[in-house]
N, C-alpha and C positions, 0 to 999 in steps of 0.2 A: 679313531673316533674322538671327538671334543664333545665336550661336557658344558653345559651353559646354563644360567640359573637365573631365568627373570624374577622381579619383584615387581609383585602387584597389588593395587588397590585390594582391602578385606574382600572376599568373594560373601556372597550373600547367599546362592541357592548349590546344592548339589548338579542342578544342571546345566550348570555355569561349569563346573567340571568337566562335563561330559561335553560338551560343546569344544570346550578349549583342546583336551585330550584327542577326541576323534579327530578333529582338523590337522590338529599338528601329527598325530601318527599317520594318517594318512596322505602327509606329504614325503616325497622323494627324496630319500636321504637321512629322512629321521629315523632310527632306531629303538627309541624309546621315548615317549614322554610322558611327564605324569605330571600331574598336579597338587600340589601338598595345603589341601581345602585351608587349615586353620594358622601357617604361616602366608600364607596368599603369594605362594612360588610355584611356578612351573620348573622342573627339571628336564632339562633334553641333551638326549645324546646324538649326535647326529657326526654326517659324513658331510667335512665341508669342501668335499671336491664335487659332490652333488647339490650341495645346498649351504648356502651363506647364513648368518645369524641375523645379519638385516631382514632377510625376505620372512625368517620367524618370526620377528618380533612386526614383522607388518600382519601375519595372519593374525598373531593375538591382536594386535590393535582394530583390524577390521572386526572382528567379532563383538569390538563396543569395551573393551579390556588395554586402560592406559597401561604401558611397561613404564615403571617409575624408575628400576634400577636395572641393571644388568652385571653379571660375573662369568666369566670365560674360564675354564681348564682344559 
């Protein structure tokens, strides 16, 4: 499993949470992910022989959520 840690724009609503989280756990491959509301990070654990960290970082951005930084483990 890899470990990957967007940064993002301050989130403003709780349902802004819930939007980002549901999309990315129920993608193929993800394992876990969560949202950390008041440093404005997504943490994901994912399987990258299922799923690549570009195709994550496209579903958060389709959802209207720039990724400004990115970090890999």
């Amino acid at each position: 499993m890899k470990k990957l840690v967007f940064g993002l724009e301050p989130l403003s609503c709780p349902s802004c949470i819930k939007k980002i989280e549901t999309a990315l756990n129920h993608t193929s491959g993800v394992e876990d992910a969560k949202v950390l509301f008041h440093s404005g990070k997504v943490r994901i654990q994912f399987d990258e022989a299922i799923v690549q960290p570009e195709a994550l970082k496209q579903i958060i951005t389709r959802l209207g959520y720039p990724v400004i930084s990115e970090k890999s483990s």
